[in-house]
N, CA, C and O atoms as a GROMACS GRO file, in nm:
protein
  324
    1UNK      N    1   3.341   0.160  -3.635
    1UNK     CA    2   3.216   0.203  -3.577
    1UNK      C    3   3.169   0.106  -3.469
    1UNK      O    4   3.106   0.137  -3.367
    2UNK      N    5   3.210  -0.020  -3.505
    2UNK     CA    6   3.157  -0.104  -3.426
    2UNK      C    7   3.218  -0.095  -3.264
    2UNK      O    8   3.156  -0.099  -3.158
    3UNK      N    9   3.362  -0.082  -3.292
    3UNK     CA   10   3.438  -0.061  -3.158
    3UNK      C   11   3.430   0.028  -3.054
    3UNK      O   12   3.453   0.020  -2.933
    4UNK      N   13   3.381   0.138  -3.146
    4UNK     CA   14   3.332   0.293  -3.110
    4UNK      C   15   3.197   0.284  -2.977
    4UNK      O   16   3.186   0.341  -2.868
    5UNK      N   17   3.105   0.174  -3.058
    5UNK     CA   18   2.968   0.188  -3.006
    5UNK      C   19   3.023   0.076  -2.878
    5UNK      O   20   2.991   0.077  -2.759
    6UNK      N   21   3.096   0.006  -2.935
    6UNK     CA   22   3.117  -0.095  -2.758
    6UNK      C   23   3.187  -0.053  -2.666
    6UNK      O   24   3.164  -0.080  -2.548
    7UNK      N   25   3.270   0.011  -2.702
    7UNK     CA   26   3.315   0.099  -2.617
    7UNK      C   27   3.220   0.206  -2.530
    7UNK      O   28   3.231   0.211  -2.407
    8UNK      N   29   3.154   0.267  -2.581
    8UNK     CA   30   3.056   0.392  -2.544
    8UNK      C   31   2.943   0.316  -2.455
    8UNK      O   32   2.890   0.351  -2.349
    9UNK      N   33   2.923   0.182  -2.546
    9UNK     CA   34   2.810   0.141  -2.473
    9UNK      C   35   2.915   0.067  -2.307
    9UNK      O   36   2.863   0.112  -2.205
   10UNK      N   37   2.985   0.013  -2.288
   10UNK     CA   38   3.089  -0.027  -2.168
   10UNK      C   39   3.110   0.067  -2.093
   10UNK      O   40   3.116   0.021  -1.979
   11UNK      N   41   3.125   0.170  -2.092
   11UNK     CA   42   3.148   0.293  -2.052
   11UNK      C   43   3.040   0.345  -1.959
   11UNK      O   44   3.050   0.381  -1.841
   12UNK      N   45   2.923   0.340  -2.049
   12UNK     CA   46   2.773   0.352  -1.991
   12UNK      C   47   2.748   0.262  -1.923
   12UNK      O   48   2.663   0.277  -1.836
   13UNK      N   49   2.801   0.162  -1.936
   13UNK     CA   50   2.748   0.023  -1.810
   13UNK      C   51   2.826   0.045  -1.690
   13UNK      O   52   2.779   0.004  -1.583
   14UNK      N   53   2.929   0.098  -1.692
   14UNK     CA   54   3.014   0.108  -1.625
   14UNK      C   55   2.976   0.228  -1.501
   14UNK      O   56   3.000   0.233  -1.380
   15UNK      N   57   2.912   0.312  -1.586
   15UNK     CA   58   2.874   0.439  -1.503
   15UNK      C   59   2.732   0.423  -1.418
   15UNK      O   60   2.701   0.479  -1.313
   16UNK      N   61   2.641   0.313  -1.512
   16UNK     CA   62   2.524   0.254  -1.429
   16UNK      C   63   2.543   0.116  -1.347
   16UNK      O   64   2.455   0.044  -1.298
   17UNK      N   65   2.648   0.104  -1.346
   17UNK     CA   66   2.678   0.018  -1.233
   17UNK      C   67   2.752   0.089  -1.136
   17UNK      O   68   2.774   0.004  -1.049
   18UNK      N   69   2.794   0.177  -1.105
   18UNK     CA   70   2.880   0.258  -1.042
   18UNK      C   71   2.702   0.316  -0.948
   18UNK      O   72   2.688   0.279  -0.832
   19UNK      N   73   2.630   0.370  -0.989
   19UNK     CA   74   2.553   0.449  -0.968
   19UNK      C   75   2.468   0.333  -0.881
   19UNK      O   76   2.436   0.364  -0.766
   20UNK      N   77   2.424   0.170  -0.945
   20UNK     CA   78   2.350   0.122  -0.867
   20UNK      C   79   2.400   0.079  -0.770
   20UNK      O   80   2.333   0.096  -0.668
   21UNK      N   81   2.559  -0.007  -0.751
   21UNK     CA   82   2.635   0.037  -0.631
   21UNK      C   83   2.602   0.079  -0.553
   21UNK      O   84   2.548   0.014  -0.463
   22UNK      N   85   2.624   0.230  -0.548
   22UNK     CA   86   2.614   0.354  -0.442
   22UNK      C   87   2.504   0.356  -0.414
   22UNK      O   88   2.484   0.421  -0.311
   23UNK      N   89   2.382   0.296  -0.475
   23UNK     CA   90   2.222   0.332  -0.452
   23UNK      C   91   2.206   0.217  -0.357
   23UNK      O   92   2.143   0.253  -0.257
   24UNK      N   93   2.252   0.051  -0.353
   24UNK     CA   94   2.247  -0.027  -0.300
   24UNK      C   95   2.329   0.004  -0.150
   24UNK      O   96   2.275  -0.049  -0.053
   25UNK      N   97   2.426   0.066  -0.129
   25UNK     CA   98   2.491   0.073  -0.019
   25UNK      C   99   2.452   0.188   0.068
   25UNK      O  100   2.499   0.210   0.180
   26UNK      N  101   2.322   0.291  -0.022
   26UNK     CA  102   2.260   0.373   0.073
   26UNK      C  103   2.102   0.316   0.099
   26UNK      O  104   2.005   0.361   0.161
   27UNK      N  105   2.122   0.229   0.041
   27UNK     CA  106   2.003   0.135   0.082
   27UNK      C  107   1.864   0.188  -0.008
   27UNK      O  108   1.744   0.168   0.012
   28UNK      N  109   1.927   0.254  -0.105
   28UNK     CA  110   1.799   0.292  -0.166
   28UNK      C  111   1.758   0.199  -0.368
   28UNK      O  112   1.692   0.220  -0.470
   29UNK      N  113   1.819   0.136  -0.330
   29UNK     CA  114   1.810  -0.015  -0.488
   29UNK      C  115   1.818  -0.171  -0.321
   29UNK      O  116   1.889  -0.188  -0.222
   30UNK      N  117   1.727  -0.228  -0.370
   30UNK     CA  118   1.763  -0.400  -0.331
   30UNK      C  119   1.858  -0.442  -0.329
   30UNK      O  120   1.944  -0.460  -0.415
   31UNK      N  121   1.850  -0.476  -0.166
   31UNK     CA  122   1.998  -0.536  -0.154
   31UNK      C  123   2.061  -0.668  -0.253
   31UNK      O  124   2.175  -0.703  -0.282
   32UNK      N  125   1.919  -0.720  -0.288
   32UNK     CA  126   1.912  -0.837  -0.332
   32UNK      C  127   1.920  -0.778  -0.499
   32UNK      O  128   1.905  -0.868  -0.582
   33UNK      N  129   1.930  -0.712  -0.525
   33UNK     CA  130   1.931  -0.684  -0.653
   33UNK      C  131   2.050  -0.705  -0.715
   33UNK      O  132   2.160  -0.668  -0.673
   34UNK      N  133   2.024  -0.779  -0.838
   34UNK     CA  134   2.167  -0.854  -0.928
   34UNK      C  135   2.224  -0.715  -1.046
   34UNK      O  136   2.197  -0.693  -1.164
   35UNK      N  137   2.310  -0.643  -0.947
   35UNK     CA  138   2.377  -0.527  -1.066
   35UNK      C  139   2.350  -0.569  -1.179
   35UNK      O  140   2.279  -0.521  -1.267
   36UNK      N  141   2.430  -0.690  -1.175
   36UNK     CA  142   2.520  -0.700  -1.368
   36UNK      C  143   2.389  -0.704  -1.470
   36UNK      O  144   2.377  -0.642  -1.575
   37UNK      N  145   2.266  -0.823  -1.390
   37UNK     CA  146   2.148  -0.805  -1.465
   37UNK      C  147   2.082  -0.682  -1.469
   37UNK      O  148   2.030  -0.645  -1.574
   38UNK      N  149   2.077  -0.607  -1.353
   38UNK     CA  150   1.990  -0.445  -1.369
   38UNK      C  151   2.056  -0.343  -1.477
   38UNK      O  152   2.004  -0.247  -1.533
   39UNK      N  153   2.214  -0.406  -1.490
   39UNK     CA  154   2.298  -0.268  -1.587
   39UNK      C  155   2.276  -0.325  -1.773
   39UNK      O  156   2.281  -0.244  -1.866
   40UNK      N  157   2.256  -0.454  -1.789
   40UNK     CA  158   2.181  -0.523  -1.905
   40UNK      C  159   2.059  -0.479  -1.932
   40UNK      O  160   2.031  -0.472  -2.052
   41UNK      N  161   1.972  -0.443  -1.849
   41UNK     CA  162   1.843  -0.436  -1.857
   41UNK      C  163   1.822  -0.298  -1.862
   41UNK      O  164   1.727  -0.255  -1.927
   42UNK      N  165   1.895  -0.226  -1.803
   42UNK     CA  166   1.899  -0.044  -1.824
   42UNK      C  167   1.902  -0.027  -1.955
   42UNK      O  168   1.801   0.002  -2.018
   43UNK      N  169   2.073  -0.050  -2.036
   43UNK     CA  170   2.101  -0.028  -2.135
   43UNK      C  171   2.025  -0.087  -2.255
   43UNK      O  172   1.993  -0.023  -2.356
   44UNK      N  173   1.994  -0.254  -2.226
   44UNK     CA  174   1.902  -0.293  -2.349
   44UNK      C  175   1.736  -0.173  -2.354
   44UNK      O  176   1.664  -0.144  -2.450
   45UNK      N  177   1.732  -0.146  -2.261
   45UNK     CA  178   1.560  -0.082  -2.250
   45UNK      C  179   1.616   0.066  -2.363
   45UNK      O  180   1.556   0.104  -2.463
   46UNK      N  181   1.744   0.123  -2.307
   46UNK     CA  182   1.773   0.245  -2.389
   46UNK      C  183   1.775   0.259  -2.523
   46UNK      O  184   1.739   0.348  -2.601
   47UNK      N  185   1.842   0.116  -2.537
   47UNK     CA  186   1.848   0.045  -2.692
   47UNK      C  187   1.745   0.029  -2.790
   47UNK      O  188   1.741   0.059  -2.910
   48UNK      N  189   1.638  -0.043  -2.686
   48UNK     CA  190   1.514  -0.057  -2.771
   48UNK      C  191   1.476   0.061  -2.769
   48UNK      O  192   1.446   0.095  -2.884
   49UNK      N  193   1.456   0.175  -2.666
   49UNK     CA  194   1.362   0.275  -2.716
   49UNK      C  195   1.445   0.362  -2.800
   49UNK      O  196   1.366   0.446  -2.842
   50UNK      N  197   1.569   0.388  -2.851
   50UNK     CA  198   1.598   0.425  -2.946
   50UNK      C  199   1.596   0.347  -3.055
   50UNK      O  200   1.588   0.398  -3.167
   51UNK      N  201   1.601   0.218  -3.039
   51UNK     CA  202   1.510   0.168  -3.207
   51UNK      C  203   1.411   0.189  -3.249
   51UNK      O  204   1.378   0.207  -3.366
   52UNK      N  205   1.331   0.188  -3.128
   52UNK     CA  206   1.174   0.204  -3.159
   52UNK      C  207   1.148   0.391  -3.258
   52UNK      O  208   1.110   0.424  -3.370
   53UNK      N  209   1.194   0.461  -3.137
   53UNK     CA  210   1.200   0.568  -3.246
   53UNK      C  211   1.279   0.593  -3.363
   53UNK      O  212   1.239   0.672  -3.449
   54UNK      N  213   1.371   0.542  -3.373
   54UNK     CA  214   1.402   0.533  -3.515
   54UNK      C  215   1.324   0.469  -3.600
   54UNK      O  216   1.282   0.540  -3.692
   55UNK      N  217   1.287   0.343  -3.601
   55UNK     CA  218   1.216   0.322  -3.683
   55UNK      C  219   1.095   0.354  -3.695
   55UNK      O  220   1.046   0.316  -3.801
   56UNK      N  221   1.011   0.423  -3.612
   56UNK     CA  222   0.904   0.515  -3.626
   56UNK      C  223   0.932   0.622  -3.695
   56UNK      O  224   0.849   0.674  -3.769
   57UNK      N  225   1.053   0.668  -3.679
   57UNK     CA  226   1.077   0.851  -3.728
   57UNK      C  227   1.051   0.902  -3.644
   57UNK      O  228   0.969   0.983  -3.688
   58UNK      N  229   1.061   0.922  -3.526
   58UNK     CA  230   0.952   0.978  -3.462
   58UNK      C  231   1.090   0.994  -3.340
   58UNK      O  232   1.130   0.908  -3.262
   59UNK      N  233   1.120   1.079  -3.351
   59UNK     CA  234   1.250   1.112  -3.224
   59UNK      C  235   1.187   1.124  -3.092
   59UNK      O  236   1.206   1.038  -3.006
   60UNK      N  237   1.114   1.223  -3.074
   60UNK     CA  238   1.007   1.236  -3.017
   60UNK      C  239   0.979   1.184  -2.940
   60UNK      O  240   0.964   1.230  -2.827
   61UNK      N  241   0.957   1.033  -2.983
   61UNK     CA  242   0.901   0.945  -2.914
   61UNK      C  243   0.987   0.884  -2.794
   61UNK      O  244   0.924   0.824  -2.707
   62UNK      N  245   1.082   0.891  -2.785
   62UNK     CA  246   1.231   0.865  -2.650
   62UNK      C  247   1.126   0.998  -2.568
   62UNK      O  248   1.040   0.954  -2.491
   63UNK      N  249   1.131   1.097  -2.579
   63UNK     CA  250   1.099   1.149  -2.497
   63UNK      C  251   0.968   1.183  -2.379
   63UNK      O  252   0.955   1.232  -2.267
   64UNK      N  253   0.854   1.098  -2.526
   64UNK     CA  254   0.756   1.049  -2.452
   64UNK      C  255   0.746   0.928  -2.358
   64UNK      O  256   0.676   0.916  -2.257
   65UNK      N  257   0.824   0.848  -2.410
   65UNK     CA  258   0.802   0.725  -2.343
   65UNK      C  259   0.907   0.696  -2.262
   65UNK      O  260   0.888   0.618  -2.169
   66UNK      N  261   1.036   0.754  -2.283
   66UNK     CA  262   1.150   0.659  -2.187
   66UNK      C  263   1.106   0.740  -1.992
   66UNK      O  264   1.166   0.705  -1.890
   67UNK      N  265   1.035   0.807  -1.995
   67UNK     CA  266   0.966   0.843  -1.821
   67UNK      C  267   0.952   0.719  -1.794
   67UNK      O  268   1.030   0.653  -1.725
   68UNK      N  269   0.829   0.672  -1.860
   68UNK     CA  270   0.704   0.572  -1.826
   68UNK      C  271   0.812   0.440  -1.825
   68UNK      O  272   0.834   0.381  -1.719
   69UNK      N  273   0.861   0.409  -1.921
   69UNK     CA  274   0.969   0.270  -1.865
   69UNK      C  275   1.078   0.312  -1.775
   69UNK      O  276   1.121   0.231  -1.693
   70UNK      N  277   1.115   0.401  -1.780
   70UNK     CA  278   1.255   0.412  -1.635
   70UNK      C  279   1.114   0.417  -1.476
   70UNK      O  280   1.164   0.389  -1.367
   71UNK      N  281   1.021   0.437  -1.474
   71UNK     CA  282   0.908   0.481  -1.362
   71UNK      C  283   0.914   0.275  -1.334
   71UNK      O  284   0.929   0.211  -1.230
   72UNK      N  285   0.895   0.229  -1.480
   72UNK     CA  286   0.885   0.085  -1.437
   72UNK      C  287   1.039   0.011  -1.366
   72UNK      O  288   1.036  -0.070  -1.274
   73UNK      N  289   1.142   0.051  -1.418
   73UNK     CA  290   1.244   0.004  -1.388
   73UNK      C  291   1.301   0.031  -1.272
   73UNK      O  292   1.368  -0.048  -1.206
   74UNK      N  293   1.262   0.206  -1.230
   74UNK     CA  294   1.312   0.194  -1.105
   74UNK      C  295   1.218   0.100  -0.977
   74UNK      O  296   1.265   0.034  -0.884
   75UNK      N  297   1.094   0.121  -1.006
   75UNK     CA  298   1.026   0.034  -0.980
   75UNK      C  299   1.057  -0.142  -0.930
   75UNK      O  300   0.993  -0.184  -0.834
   76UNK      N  301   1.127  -0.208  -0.982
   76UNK     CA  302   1.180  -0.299  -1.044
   76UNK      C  303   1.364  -0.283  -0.873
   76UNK      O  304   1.415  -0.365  -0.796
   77UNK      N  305   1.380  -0.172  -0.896
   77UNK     CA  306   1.499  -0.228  -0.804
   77UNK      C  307   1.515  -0.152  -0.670
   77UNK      O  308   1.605  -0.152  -0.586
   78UNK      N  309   1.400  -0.092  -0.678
   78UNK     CA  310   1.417  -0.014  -0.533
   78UNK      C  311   1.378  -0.061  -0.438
   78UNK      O  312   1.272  -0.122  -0.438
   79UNK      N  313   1.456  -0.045  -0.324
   79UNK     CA  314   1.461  -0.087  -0.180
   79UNK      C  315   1.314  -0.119  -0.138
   79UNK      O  316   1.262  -0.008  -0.148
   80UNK      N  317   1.228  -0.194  -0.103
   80UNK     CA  318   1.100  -0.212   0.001
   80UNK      C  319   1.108  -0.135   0.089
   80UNK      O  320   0.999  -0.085   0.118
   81UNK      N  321   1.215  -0.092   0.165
   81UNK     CA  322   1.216  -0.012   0.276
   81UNK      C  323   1.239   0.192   0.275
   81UNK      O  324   1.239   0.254   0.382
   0.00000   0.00000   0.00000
């Protein structure tokens, strides 16, 4: 299980680094923006908000809230210009 989830989760980093890439070279993420840290910080945020609703019970709750933190994150790496 464990190999399963690192895998899946590598995979996903892989695909959000691919994506901020292409966003940086159309000039729409900071040039100055540190991938490897933005693709850590994607996936841990996904992480926590699926803990958070799990341990609430509350499934639900990913769907209320993960808008409002991705609104902050993109926030966080998009171009000034």
């Amino acid at each position: 299980a464990k190999r399963l989830a690192r895998t899946l989760l590598e995979r996903y980093g892989e695909r959000i680094r691919a994506r901020l890439e292409a966003g940086k070279a159309a000039g729409e993420v900071s040039a100055a923006l540190d991938i490897d840290a933005a693709v850590t910080l994607f996936v841990g945020t996904l992480q926590g908000l699926i803990m958070q609703s799990m341990l609430a019970g509350e499934l639900a709750r990913i769907r209320r809230d993960a808008p409002r933190v991705f609104a902050i994150y993109l926030a966080g790496i998009r171009s000034a210009t």
